[in-house]
N, C-alpha and C positions, 0 to 999 in steps of 0.2 A: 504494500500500500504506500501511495506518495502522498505527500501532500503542497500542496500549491497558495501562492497568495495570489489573492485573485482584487485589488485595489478597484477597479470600476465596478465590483459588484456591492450593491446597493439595494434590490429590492428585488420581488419575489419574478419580475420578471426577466431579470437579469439570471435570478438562479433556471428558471426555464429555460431560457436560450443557451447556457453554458450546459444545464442538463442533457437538449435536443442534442447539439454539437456531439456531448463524448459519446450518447446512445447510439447515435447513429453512426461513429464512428467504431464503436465493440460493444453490440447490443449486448453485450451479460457483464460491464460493467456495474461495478458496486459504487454509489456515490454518497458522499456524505459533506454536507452543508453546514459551515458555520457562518450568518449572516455577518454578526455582530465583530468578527475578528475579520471579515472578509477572505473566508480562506474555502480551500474545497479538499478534501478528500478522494484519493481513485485509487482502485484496485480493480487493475487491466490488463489484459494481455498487451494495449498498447506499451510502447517507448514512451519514455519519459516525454522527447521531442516532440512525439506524434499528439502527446498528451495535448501540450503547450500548443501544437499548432491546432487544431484542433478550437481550441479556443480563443487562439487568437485569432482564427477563420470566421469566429463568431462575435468580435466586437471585446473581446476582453483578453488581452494580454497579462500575462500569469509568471509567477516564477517558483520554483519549487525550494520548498523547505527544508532544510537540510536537516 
């Protein structure tokens, strides 16, 4: 599982459209939502990379957590 900060995310439809993006990208991802800290959780077959583009395909550029 990685985790990402995800700064433009802000409201429930910001979590939608970053949701759409990784589903569609590895439909049996596992996602996990922190509004308040702006952060996202994923556990994926994708790459880290793929992760990130993925959602930066989607309007929100991301970086992952160390």
């Amino acid at each position: 599982m990685s985790k990402f900060s995800v700064p433009d995310m802000s409201c429930g439809h910001c979590k939608a459209t970053i949701e759409t993006a990784l589903l569609d990208a590895d439909a049996g991802a596992e996602l996990s939502f922190d509004m308040e800290a702006r952060e996202v959780e994923v556990d994926s077959t994708l790459a880290t990379a793929e992760v990130l583009a993925a959602m930066k395909d989607a309007g929100y550029p991301a970086s992952e957590i160390a």
